[in-house]
C-alpha positions as CSV (number, residue, x, y, z in Angstrom):
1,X,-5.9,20.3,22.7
2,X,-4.7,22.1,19.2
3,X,-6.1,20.9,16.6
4,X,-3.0,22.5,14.3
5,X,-0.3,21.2,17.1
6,X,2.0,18.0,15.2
7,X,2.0,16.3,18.3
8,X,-1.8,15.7,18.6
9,X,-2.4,12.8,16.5
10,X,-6.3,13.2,16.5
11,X,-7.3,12.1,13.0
12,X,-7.6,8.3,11.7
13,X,-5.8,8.3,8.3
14,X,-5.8,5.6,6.0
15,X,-2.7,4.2,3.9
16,X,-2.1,3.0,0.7
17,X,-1.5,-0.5,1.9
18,X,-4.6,-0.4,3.9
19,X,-3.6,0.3,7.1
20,X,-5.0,2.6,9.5
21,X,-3.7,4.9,12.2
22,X,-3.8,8.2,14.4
23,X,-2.4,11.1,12.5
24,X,-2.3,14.9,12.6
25,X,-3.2,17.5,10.2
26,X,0.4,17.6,8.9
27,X,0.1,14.2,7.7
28,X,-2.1,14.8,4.9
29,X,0.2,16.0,2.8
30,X,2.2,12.3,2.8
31,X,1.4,10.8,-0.5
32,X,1.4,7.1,1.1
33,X,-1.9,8.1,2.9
34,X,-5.3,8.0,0.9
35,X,-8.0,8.9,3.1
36,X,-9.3,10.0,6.5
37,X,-11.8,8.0,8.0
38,X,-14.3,9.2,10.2
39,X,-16.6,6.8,13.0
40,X,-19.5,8.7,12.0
41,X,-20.0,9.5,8.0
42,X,-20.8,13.0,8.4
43,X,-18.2,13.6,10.9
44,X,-16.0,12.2,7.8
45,X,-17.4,14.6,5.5
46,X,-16.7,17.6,7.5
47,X,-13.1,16.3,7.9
48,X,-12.8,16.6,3.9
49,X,-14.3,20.3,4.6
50,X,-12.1,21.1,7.2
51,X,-9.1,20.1,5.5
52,X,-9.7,22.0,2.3
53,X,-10.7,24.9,4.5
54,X,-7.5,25.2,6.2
55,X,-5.4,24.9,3.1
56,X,-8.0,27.8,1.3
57,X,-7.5,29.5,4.0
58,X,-3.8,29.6,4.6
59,X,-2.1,28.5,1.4
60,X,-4.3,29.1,-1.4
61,X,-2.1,29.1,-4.7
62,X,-2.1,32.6,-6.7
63,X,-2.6,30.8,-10.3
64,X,-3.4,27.7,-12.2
65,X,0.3,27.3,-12.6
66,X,0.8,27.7,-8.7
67,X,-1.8,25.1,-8.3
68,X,-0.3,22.7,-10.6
69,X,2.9,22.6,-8.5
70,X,1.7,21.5,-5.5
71,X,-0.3,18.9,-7.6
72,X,2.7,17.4,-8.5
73,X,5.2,17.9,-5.8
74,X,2.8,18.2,-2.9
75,X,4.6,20.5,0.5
76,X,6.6,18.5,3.1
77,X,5.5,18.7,6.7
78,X,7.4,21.3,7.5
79,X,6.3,23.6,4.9
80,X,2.4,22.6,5.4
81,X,3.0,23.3,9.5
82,X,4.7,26.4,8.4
83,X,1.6,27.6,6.0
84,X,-0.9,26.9,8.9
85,X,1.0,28.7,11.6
86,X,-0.7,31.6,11.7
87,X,-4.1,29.7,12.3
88,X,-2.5,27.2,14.8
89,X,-3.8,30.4,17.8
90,X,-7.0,30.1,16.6
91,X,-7.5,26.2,16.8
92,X,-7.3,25.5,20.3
93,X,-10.3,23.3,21.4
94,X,-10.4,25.3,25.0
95,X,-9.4,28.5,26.8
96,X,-10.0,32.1,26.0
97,X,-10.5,31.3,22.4
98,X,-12.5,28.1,21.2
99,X,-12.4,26.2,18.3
100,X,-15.5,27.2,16.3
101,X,-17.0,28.4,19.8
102,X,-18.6,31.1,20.6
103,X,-15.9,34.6,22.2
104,X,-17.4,34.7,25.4
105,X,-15.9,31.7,27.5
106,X,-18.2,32.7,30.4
107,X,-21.0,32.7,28.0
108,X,-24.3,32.0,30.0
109,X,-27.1,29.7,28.4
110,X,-29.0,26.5,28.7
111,X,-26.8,23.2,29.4
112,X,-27.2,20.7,27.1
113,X,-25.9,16.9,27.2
114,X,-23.1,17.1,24.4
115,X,-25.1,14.3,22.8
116,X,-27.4,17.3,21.4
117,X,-23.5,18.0,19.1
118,X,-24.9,15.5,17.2
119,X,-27.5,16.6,14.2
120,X,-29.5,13.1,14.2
121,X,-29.2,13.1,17.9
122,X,-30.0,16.8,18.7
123,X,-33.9,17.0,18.0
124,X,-36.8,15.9,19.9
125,X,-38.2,13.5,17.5
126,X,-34.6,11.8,17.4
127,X,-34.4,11.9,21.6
128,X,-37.4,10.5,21.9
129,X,-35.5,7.1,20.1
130,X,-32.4,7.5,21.0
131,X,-32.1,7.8,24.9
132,X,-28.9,9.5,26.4
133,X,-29.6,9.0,30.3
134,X,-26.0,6.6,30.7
135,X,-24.3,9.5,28.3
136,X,-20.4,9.7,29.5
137,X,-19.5,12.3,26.9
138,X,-17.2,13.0,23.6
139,X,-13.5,13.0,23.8
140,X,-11.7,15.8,22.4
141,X,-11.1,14.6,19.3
142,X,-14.7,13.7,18.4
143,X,-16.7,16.8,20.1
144,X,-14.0,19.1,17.7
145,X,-15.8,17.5,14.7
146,X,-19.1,17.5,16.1
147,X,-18.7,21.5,16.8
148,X,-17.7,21.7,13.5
149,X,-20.1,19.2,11.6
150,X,-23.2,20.9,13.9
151,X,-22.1,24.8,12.8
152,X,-21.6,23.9,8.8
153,X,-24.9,22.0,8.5
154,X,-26.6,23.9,11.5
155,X,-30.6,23.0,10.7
156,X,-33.4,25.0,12.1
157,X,-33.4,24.8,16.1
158,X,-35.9,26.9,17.2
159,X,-36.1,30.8,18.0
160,X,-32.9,32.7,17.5
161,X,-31.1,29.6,17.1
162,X,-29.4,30.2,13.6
163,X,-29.5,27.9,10.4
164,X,-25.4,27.8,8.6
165,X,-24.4,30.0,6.2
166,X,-25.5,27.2,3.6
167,X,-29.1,26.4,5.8
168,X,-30.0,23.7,7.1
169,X,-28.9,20.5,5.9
170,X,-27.1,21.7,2.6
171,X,-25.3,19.5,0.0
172,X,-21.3,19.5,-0.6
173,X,-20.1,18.4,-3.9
174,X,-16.3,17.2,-4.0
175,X,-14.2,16.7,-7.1
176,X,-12.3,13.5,-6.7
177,X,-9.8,11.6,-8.8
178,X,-11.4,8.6,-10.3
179,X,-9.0,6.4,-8.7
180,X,-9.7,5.6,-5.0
181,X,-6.3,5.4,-3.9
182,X,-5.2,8.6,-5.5
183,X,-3.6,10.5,-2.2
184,X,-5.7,12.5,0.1
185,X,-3.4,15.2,-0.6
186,X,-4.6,15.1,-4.2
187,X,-8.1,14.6,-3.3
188,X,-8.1,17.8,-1.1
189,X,-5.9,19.8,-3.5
190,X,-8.4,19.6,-6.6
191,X,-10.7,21.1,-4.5
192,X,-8.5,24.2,-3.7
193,X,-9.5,27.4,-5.9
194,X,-6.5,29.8,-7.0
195,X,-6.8,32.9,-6.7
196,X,-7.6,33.9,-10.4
197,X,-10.6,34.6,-12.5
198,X,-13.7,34.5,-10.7
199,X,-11.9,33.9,-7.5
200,X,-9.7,37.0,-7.2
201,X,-12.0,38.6,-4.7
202,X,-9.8,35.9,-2.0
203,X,-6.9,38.1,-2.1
204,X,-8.4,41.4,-0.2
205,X,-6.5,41.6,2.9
206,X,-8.7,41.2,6.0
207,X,-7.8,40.6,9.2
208,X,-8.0,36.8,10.5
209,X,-11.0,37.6,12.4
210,X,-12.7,38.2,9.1
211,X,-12.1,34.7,8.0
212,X,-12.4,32.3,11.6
213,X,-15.6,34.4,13.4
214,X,-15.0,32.6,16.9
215,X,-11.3,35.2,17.1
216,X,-14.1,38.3,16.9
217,X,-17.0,39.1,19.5
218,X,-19.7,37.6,18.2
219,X,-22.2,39.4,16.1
220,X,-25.4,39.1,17.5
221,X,-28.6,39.0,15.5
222,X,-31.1,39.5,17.9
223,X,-33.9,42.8,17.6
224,X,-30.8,45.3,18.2
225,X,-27.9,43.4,16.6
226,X,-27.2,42.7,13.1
227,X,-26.9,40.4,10.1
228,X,-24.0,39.4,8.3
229,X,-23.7,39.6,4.9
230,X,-20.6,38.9,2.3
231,X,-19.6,42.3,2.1
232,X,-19.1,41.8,6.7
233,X,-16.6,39.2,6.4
234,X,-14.2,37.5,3.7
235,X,-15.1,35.5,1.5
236,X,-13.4,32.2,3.2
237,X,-15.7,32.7,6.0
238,X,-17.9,30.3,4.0
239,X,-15.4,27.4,5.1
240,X,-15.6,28.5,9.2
241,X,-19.3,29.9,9.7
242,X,-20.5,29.5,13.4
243,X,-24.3,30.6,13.3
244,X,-24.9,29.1,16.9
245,X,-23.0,30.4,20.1
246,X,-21.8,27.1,21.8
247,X,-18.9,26.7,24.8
248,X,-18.2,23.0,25.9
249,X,-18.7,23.1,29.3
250,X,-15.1,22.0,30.7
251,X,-16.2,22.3,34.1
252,X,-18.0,19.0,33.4
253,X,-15.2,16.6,32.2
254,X,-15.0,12.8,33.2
255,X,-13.5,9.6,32.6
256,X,-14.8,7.1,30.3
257,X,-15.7,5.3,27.3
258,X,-16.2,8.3,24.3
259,X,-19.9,7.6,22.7
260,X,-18.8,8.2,19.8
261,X,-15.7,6.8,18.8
262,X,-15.7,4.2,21.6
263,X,-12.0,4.6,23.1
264,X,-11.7,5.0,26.4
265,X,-10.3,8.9,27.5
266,X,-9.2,10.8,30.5
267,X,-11.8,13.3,29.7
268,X,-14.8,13.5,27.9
269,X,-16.9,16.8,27.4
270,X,-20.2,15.9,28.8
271,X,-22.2,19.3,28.6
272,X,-22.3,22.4,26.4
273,X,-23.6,25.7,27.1
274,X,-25.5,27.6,24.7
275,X,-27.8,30.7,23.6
276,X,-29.9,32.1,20.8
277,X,-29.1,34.5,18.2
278,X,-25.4,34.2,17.3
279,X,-23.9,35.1,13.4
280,X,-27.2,35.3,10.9
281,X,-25.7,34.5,7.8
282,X,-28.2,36.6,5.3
283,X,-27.7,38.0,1.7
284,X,-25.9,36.3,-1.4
285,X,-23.1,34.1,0.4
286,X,-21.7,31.3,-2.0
287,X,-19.8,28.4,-0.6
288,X,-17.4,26.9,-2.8
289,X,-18.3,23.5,-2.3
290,X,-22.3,23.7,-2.7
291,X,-24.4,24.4,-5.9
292,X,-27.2,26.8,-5.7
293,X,-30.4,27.4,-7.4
294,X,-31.6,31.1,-8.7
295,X,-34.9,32.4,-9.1
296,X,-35.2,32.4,-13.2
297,X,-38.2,35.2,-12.1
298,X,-36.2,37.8,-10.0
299,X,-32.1,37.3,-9.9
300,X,-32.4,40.1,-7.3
301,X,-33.1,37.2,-4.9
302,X,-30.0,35.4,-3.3
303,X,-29.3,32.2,-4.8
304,X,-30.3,29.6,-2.9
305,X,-27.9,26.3,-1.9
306,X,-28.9,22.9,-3.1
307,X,-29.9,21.0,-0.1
308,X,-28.3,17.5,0.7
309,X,-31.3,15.7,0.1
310,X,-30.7,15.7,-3.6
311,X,-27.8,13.5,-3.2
312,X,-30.7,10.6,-3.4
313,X,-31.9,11.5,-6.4
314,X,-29.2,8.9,-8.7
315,X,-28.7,10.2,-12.1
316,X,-31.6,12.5,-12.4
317,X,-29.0,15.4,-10.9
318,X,-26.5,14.5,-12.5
319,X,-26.2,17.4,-15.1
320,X,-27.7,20.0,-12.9
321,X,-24.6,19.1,-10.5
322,X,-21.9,18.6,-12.8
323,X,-22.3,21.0,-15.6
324,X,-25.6,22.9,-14.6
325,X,-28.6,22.0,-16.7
326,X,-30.5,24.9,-16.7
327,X,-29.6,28.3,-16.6
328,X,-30.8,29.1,-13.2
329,X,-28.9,25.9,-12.1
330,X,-24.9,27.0,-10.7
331,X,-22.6,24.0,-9.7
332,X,-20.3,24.6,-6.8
333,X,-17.4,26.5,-7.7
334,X,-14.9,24.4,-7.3
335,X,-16.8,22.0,-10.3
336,X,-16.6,24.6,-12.3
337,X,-13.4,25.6,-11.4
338,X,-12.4,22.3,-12.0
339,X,-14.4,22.2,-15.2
340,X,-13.1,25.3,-16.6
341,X,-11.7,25.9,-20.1
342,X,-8.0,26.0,-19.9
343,X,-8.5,24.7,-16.1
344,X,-7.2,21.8,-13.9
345,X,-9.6,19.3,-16.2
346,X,-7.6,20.2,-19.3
347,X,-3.9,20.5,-17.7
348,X,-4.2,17.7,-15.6
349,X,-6.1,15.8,-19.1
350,X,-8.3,13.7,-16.2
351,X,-11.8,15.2,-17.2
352,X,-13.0,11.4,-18.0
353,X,-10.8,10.1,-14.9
354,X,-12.5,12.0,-11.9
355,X,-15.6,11.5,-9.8
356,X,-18.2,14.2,-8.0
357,X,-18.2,13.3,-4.1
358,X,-22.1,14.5,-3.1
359,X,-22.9,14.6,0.8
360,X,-25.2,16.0,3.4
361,X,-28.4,15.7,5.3
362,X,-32.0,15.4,4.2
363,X,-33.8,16.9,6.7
364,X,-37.1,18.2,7.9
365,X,-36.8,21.5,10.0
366,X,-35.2,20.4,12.7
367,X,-35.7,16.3,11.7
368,X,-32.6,14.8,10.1
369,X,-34.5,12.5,7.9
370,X,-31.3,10.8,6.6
371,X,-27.3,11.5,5.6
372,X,-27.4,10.9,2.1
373,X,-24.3,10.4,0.3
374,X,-23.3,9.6,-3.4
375,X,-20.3,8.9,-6.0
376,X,-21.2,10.3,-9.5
377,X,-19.1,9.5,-12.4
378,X,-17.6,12.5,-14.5
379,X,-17.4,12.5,-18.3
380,X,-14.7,14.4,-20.6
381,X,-16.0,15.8,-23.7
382,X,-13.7,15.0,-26.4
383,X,-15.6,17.6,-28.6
384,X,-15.7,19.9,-26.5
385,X,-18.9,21.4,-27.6
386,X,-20.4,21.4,-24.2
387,X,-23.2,23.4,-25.0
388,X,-24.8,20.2,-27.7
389,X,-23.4,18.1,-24.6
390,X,-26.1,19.7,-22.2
391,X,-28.5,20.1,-24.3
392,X,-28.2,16.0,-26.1
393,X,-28.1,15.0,-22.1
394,X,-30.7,17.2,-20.8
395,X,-33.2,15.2,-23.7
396,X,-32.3,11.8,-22.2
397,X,-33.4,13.3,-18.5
398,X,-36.4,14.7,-20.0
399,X,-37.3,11.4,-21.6
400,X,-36.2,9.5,-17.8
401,X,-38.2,11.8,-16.5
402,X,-41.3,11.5,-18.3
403,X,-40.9,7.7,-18.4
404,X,-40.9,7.7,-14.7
405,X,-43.6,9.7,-14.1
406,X,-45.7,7.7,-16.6
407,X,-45.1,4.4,-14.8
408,X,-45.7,5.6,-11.3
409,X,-49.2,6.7,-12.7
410,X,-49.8,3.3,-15.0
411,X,-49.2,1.4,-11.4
412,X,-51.2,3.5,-9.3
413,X,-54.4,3.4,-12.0
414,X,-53.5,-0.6,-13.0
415,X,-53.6,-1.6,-8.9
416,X,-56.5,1.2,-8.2
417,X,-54.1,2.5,-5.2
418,X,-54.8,5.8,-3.3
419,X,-51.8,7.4,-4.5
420,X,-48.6,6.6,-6.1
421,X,-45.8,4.5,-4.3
422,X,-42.3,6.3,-4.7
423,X,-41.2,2.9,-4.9
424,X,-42.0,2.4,-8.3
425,X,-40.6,5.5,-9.8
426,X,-37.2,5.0,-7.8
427,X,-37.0,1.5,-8.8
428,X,-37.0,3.1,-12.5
429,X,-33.9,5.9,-11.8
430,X,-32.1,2.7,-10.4
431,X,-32.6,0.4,-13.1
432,X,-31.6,2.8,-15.7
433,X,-28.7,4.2,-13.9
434,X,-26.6,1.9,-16.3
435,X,-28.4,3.0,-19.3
436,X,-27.7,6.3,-18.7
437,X,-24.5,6.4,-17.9
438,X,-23.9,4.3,-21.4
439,X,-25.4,7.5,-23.1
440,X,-23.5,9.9,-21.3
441,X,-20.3,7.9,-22.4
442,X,-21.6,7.6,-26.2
443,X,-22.0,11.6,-26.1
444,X,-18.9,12.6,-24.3
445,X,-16.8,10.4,-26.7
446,X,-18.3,11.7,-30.0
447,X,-15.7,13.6,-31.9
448,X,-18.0,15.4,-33.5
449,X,-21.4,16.2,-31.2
450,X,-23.8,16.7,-34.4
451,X,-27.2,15.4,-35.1
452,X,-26.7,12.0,-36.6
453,X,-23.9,11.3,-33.1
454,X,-26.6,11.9,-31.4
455,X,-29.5,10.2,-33.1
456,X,-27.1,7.4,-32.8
457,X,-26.9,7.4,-29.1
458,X,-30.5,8.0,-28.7
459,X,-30.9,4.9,-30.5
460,X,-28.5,2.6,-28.3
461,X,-30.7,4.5,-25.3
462,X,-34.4,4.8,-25.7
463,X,-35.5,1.3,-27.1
464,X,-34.0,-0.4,-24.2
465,X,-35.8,2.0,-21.9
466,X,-39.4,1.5,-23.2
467,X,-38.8,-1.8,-22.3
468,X,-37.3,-1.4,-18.8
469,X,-40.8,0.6,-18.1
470,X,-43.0,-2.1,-19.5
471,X,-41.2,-4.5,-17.3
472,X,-41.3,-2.8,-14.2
473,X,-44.9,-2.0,-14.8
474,X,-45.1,-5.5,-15.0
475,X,-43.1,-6.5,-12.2
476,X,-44.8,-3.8,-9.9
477,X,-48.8,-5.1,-11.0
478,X,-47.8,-8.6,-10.2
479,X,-47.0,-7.8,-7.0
480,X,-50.2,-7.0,-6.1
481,X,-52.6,-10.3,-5.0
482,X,-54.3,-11.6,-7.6
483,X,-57.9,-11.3,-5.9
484,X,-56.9,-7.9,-5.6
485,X,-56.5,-7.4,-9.1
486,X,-59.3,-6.0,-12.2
487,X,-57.4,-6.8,-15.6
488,X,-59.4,-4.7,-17.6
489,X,-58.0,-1.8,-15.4
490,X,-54.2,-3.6,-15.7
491,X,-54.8,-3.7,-19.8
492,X,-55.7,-0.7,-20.2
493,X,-53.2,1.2,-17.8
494,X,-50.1,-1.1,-19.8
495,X,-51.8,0.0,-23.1
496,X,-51.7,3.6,-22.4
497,X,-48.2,3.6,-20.6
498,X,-46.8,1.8,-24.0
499,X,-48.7,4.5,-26.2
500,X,-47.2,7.1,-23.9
501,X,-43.9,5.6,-24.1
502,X,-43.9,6.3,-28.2
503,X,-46.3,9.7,-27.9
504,X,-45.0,11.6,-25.0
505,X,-43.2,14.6,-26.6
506,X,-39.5,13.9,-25.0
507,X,-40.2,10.5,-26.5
508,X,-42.2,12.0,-30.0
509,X,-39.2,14.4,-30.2
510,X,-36.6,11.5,-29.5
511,X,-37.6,9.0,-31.7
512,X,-38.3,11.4,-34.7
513,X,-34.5,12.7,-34.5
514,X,-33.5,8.6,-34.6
515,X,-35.7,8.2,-37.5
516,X,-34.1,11.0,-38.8
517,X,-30.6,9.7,-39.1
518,X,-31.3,6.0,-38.9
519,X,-33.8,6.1,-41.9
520,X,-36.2,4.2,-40.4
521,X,-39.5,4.9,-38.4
522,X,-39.7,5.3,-34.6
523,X,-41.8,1.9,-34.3
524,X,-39.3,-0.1,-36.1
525,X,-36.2,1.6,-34.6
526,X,-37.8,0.7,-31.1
527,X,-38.8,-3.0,-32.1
């Protein structure tokens, strides 16, 4: 199977009028399909990846203006099959060269059951839940996008067994248009870079190798091989990095009923071989689709990628993922490139009308705790003055945040618990989600971002949220049996959550800029 090859219909694309059906890579460029669905959600993830890989990879527009073109006028099959011809070698699932597989097809290792592909499968925690003795295997569609889902999110797996370029378990951020049945070509487009600005290190010639590692011997990391750092590869390596050394086992093909996508196949891949120390991904490596944190204390230190656990955290991220809220925070590229000034935002004047796609694994060493996965809405600044933008927004998270931490603790003293139940502060972040996002709106659609705009924001904002705290202390101390309950402690925790509600500084600081502008005190613009 070729993954590249028109004929093999492997993907499950969605329509605009809702149907859905088999379709190859060459299809995504029809503008009456909208999305590629997936039987598993990271598998579907990865498919977004992959896609936007292969069009980085092989038809990456020189300029903004290039860009714009195939925005408008997206390529015809023809042209798309002929842009990817050069990879279509390199995508063969078996034979001398492997799909995302390691050079050596008579590479020795342990055998493992293919169900191992599988990240929330793989470890021995999960196995011990999930038992795989009646296994029949992955077809050939669904062990192609396990190989690659396993080698872009590769989590610890014990000695020598590499972590992906990004770690374990890192986050992807996708810019999407707002509207859901926008095309997939468009939704895979805007996350294309051109080859301009920051971006123009793409262009150095390499040879193909450099970009897909599974066409090159592998580079072995063990005591006398080597690491593999930016400067070892180009720079669209990030899209294809293969840190373990896996062959599917096609010696050990049968019959059946695929465990994944349930569809019954002439043959299904049942075992993989595998071995230690394959590409170790070290140094500053950025992937264009995954924010990363920098040490504020020694920028000599690679940055570090955002993991997908954060994806849970609501609205508390938003600006660090969007816009970055503090200096040592960097949104994926392809945000900013879309966020740019004079970029696709502006020429395509849908800043307010897209969405931020955030996906990946939480996990725990080599325990996938969960696949977290969130929509965030994205806000065009009609100011423009995204610098007051940050800093009005970073004051609401600072009051969230405080206001959260202040109810957890009011609970936890008011019910004389052991510790705090992250229950409480998460109900908070998903009560106030509307709030927020209200706040966001009222900044982004001031014309002019100065203090009394914003006074009058934080006006429509923090009143409302003293009161969701108070009532969700409330709610959370009624819980509790009443036998169970002292109300001297319960007074005294609600009276010192209100005073902190009007003293904490974010909330001091916040309610003396209202009283500022709205000529009134704090108490009686929070009444």
């Amino acid at each position: 199977m070729n993954l590249l090859n028109p004929a093999n219909r492997w993907l499950r694309l969605k329509r605009r009028d809702g149907s859905v059906s088999p379709g190859s890579v060459y299809d995504a460029a029809d503008p009456e399909v909208v999305d590629v669905l997936a039987p598993r959600a990271d598998f579907r993830g990865a498919l977004y990846q992959l896609l936007i890989g292969l069009l980085q990879t092989a038809a990456a527009p020189g300029n903004l203006n290039d860009w714009l073109g195939y925005w408008n006028e997206p390529p015809s099959a023809a042209e798309l099959e002929a842009w990817l011809a050069p990879l279509r070698p390199a995508f063969e699932l078996t034979g001398d060269i492997a799909f995302m597989q390691d050079r050596d097809a008579k590479l020795e290792g342990n055998a493992k059951s293919t169900a191992e592909l599988l990240i929330d499968t793989g470890s021995d925690s999960n196995l011990f839940f999930n038992k795989l003795a009646d296994w029949q295997g992955l077809c050939e569609g669904c062990a192609a996008q396990a190989l690659f889902t396993l080698q872009i999110n590769a989590p610890s797996g014990g000695v020598g067994h590499r972590t992906s370029l990004r770690g374990g378990g890192p986050l992807t951020t996708l810019v999407l248009p707002e509207d859901a049945d926008a095309s997939l070509w468009r939704k895979l487009w805007l996350n294309v870079l051109p080859l301009d600005g920051e971006n123009a290190a793409w262009r150095a010639e390499r040879p193909l190798p450099a970009k897909l590692p599974w066409l090159a011997a592998t580079r072995v990391s063990d005591k006398s091989g080597v690491e593999t750092l930016p400067e070892d590869a180009h720079p669209a390596q990030a899209y294809w990095s293969m840190p373990r050394r896996i062959r599917l086992d096609v010696d050990d093909v049968a019959a059946g009923v695929c465990e994944v996508c349930g569809e019954a196949h002439d043959a299904l891949f049942r075992q993989y071989r595998t071995r230690n120390y394959g590409i170790n991904y070290t140094g500053p490596w950025l992937h264009p689709l995954t924010p990363y944190l920098t040490d504020p204390k020694d920028i000599s230190k690679p940055p570090i990628s955002t993991k997908g656990g954060r994806a849970a955290g609501g609205y508390r991220h938003w600006l660090s993922l969007t816009l970055g809220e503090n200096d040592n925070e960097q949104p994926a590229r392809t945000v900013r490139d879309f966020n740019r000034g004079r970029g696709k935002a502006e020429k395509l004047k849908q800043a307010g009308d897209a969405r931020l796609w955030c996906f990946g694994y939480q996990m725990d060493n080599m325990k996938a705790e969960a696949w977290r996965d969130v929509t965030l809405p994205w806000f065009g600044l009609i100011s423009e003055d995204e610098p007051r933008f940050v800093e009005a927004v970073r004051q609401l998270l600072e009051v969230a945040r405080q206001s959260a931490l202040m109810l957890g603790d009011g609970v936890k003293k008011a019910r004389n618990m052991d510790k705090k139940e992250p229950a409480i502060e998460l109900s908070f972040w998903q009560r106030s989600e509307s709030l927020f996002y209200q706040a966001v709106d009222g900044l982004a659609k001031a014309p002019l971002l100065d203090g009394a705009a914003q006074a009058e924001v934080f006006a429509a904002w923090l009143p409302p949220l003293r009161r969701l705290t108070l009532e969700l202390f409330d709610y959370w101390v009624l819980c509790a049996p009443i036998e169970e309950m002292d109300m001297a402690k319960v007074v005294k925790a609600r009276a010192d959550l209100q005073r902190g509600l009007w003293r904490a500084k974010p909330h001091k600081n916040m309610g003396e800029r209202i009283a500022q502008y709205q000529g009134a005190s704090d108490e009686a613009v929070s009444q």
